[in-house]
N, C-alpha and C positions, 0 to 999 in steps of 0.2 A: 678748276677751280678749287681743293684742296686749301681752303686759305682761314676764312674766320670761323672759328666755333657757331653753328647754324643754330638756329633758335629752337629748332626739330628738325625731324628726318625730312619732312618733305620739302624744305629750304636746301637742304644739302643737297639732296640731289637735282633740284631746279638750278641750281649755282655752283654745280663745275662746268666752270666755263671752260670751253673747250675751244679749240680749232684743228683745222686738217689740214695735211697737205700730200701729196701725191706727183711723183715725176713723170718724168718722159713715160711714155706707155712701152710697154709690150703688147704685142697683137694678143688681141682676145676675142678670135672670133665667133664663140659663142655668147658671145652676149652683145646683142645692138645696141649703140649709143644713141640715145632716145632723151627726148626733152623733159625740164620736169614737170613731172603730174601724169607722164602717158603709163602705160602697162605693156609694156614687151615679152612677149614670149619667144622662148629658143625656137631654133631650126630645129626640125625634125631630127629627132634621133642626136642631139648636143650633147656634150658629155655636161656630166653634172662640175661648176667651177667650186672648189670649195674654199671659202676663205677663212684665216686667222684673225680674230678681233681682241685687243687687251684693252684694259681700262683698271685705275684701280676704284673705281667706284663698288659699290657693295651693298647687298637690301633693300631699300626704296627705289635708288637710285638706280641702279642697277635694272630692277626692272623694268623704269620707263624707259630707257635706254632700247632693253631688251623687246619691247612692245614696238619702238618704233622698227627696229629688225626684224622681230618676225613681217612687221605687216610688210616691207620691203619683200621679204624672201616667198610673201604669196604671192606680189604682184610678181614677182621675177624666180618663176621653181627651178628654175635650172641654177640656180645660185645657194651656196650653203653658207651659211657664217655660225662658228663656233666662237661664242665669248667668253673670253678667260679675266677672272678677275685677279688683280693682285692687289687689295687696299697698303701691303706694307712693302718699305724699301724697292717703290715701283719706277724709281728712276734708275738707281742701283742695278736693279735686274737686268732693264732691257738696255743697260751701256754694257752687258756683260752678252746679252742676248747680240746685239751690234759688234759684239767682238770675235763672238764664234761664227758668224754669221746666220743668226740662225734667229729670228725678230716674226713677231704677227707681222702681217700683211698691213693690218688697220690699227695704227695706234693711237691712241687718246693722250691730246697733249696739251699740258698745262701752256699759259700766256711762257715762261720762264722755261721752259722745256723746248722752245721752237729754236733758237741758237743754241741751246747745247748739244741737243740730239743732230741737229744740221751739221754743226761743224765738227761731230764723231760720226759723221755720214752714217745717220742713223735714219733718214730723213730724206723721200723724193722730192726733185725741186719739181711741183706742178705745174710752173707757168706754161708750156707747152700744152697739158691736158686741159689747162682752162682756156686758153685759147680755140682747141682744136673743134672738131666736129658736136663732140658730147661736151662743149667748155660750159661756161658763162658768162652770164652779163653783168658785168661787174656794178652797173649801175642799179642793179638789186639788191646790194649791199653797200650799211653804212662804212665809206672810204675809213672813216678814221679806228672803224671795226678791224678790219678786212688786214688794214695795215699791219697790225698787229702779227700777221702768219708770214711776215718777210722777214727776212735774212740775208744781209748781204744785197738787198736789191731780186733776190730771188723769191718767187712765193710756195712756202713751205706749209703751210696752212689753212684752211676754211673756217670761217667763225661758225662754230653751234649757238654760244649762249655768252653772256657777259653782264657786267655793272659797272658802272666805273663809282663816285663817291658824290654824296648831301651833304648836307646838313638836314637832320632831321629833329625839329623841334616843337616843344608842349605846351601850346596852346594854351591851357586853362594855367599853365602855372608863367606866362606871361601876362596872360588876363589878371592875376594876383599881383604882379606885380605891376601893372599899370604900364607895360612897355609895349609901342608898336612889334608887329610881326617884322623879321628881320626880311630884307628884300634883296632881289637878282641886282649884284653891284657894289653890296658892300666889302669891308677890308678884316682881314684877320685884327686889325686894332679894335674894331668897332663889333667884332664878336666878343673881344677878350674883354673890354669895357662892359658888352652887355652880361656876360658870364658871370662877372663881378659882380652888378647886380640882382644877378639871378642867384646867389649862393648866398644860404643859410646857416647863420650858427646858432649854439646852443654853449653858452659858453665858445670853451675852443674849440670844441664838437662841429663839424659839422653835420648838416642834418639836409642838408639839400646840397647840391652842386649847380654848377651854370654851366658847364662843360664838360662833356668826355672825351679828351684826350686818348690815343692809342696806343699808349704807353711803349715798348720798344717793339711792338708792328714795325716793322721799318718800309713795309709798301704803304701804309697807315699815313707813317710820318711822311712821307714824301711828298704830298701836298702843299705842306707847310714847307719844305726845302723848296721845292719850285716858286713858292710863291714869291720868296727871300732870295733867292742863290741861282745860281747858271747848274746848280744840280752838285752830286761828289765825286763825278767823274768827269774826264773831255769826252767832248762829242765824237772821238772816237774808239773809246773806252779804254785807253791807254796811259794815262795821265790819271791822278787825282791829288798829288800835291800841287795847291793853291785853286782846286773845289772843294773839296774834303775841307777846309783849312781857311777857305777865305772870310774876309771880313763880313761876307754877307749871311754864309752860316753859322758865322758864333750869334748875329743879330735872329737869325731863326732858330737856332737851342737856346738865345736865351730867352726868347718867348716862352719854347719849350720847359725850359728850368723854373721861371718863374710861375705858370700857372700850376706845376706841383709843389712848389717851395714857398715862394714869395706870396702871393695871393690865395696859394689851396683852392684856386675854382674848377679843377677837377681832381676825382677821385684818385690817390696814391693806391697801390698795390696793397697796402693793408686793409686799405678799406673797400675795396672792392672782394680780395678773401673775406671780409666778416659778410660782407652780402651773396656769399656764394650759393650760386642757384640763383640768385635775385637777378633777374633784367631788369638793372637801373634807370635805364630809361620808362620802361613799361610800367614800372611799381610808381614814377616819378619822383624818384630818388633824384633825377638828373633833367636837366632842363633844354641840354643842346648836344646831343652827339652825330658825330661823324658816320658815315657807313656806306653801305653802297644798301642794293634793293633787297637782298636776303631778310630782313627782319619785319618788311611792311605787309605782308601778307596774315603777318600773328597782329602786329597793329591794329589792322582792319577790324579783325574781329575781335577784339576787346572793344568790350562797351564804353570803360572808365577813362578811354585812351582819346584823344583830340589832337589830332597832329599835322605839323604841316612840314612843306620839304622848300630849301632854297638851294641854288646854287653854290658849291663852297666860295670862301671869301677869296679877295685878291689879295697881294700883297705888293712889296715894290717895282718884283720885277713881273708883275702883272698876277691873272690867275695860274693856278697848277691843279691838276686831279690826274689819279691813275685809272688804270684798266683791268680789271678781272677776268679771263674769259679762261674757257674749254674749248677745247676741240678734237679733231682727227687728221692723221697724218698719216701718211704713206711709207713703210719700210720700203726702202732703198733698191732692196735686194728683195722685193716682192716678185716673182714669175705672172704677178698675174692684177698689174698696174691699173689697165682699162678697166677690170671688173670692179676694184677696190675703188678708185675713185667714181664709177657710178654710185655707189653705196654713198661715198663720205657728200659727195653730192645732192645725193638724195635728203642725207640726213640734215645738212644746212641749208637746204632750200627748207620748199613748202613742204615735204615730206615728212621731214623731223621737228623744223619751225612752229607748224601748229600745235604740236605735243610739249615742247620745251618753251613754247614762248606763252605756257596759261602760268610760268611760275619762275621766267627769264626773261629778261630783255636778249633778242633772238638778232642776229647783224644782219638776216633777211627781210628787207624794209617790205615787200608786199604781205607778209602778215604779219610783222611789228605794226603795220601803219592798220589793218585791221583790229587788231586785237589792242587798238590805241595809245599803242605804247608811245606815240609823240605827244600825245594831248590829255593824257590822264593827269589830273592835278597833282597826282602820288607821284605821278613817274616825270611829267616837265621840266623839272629841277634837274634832272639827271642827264633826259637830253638836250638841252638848253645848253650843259654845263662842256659837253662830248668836245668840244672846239679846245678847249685846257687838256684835254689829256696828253701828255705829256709821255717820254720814253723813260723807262725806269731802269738804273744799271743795270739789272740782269743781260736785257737787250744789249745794251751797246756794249757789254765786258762780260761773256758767255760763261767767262771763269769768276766772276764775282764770286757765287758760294765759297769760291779758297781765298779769293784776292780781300775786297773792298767789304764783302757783308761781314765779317767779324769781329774785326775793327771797329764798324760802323753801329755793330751791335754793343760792344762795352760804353761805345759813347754813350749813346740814351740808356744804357744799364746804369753808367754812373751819373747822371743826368738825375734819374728816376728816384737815385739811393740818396741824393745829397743837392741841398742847396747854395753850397758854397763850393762849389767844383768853378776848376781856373777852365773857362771852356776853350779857348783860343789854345791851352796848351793842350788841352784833351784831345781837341779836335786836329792839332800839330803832328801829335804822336797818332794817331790812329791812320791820316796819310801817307805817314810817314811807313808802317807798319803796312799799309794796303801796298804800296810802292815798293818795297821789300817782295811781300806775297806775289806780286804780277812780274816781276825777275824770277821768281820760283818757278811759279807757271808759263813761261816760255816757252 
């Protein structure tokens, strides 16, 4: 998870959401496949296995990571893992590392990294090791998690940690304004109306917001696409003239356009640079933004903060939210398959779960449902909301980064600069350009 600027270090490294995956084994018979929670020790005289781990995590993060490894590697000494960090150009590297063949053992893979690395078989398809002797039981993980490490129908990944998106809003400055709390059910009309009333001016100043908008985030915005549109790509990611293009996403940019242009009930990009360093939200600069769980743990512990969390809104063609997650993943061309996927096993059960899930939502429900994550009034909005999430092009078009996200990116760039953009023709040309792109990429 690599994704929104963390509010501190210890959110960042709770929120690379991650997952794994792992193929067909090779024989590893020095290490017994053993259930989670027990302690195995080698056969007499084992050779020691030694495994390769990357990640581009770094510092905080890194360490916990690193904590929950070593404690692996006491219960299991006949096991070594060396972990290599790369924080910069860490997809770059290991599509170069995949070409020589020559990749760690244990990779740490972004949500958006599970189809690209799969289809530069970069990637062991695990479903056979999850199946087998050492597998698991799938019904310890939330399905709409877990989904998230497939490819193709194949399971390429294990969830560690994840969010998907709120609304997260401020209480005492609803209380000012004399407006019920917003509830599970309502519509993006009926935030954008509240928004309006929640936004402040000073002159033409404004001095409050009703809304924060994710300006051109485009995993941000795609809530709002869902909620309006069948999405900017076909369902099987090959198409996107007349998604990209249709009448139901000019009616979701111009939502978009208008609450920077028409209304100003969220903050422009100017005005967010003059508040820099500011949490808008937190200072109460801002009355409703969007996010997933990274920022409620600083919440909590401010005293001046009162907040609550809903489910995001619906819109026409129903609700939409995305998926944030981390995880680990099996090179392809590992020697030493069975021993890596006890490790990546380990670390998404209860082994890693209880470490990652004091400052994640963890996709291993026996200590999610411990550690309350279905019933904490903080977190319910979120899994309440789990049934919306939705597939984001990355998944279903592996080549997006060249095809569709560039395109996709000057739309809300010009969206963001200008309230008088022709958006039907904006939105025309940018299809038309991703269409182009996915001929290239062939």
């Amino acid at each position: 998870m690599k994704r929104a600027v963390r509010t501190n270090l210890t959110f960042l490294l709770a929120f690379i959401i991650v997952l794994t995956g792992c193929s067909q084994s090779n024989q590893s018979p020095n290490v017994t496949p053993t259930a989670e929670g027990s302690k195995p020790s080698p056969a007499a005289g084992a050779e020691k296995i030694k495994l390769r781990m990357t990640t581009w995590s770094s510092a905080s993060s890194l360490e916990m990571q690193q904590s929950v490894l070593d404690k692996y590697m006491k219960e299991h000494p006949n096991v070594s893992i060396t972990f290599e960090s790369v924080p910069n150009q860490y997809s770059e590297k290991l599509l170069s590392q995949f070409a020589i063949g020559d990749a760690p053992d244990i990779i740490m893979v972004g949500d958006s990294q599970v189809p690209l690395f799969a289809k530069n078989g970069g990637l062991a398809d695990l479903t056979a090791l999850s199946k087998g002797a050492n597998g698991i039981n799938k019904n310890d993980f939330y399905e709409d998690v877990l989904k998230f490490g497939m490819y193709q129908d194949k399971l390429y990944a294990m969830p560690k940690d994840w969010t998907n998106m709120a609304v997260i809003y401020n209480k005492k400055l609803f209380d000012e304004a004399k407006l019920p709390y917003p509830e599970a059910g309502w519509t993006w009309e009926q935030m954008y109306e509240t928004a309006k009333k929640l936004t402040k001016r000073d002159g033409n100043k404004a001095i409050q917001w009703g809304l924060k908008l994710p300006g051109a985030d485009q995993r941000r915005v795609h809530p709002l696409v869902f909620a309006y549109s069948n999405g900017i790509v076909s369902p099987d990611g090959q198409a996107y003239e007349g998604y990209m293009n249709s009448k139901d996403m000019v009616k979701a940019m111009q939502l978009f356009n208008d609450a920077y242009h028409k209304d100003k009930i969220t903050p422009s990009s100017s005005d967010t640079d003059s508040f820099k360093g500011i949490d808008l939200f937190a200072s109460g600069k801002v009355a409703m933004e969007l996010n997933g769980r990274w920022p409620i743990e600083n919440y909590l512990i401010n005293p001046d903060l009162k907040f609550g969390t809903v489910p995001l809104p619906a819109g026409p063609k129903g609700g939409g939210n995305v998926i944030f997650y981390g995880g680990w993943g099996i090179y392809e061309k590992s020697k030493n398959k069975d021993a890596a996927w006890d490790v990546i096993k380990y670390m998404s059960s209860k082994g890693g779960a209880e470490t990652f899930g004091d400052f994640a939502f963890v996709g291993y429900k026996p200590v999610a449902e411990a550690k309350g994550q279905p019933t904490d009034p903080n977190f319910k909005a979120f899994m309440d909301d789990m049934k919306n999430i939705k597939i984001v092009p990355e998944f279903i078009d592996p080549d997006y980064p060249k095809t569709g996200q560039p395109p996709f990116k000057q739309v809300l760039e010009k969206l963001l600069l200008s309230g008088t953009v022709d958006i039907q023709k904006t939105l025309d040309e940018a299809a038309a350009e991703a269409t182009a792109n996915k001929r290239k990429n062939k």
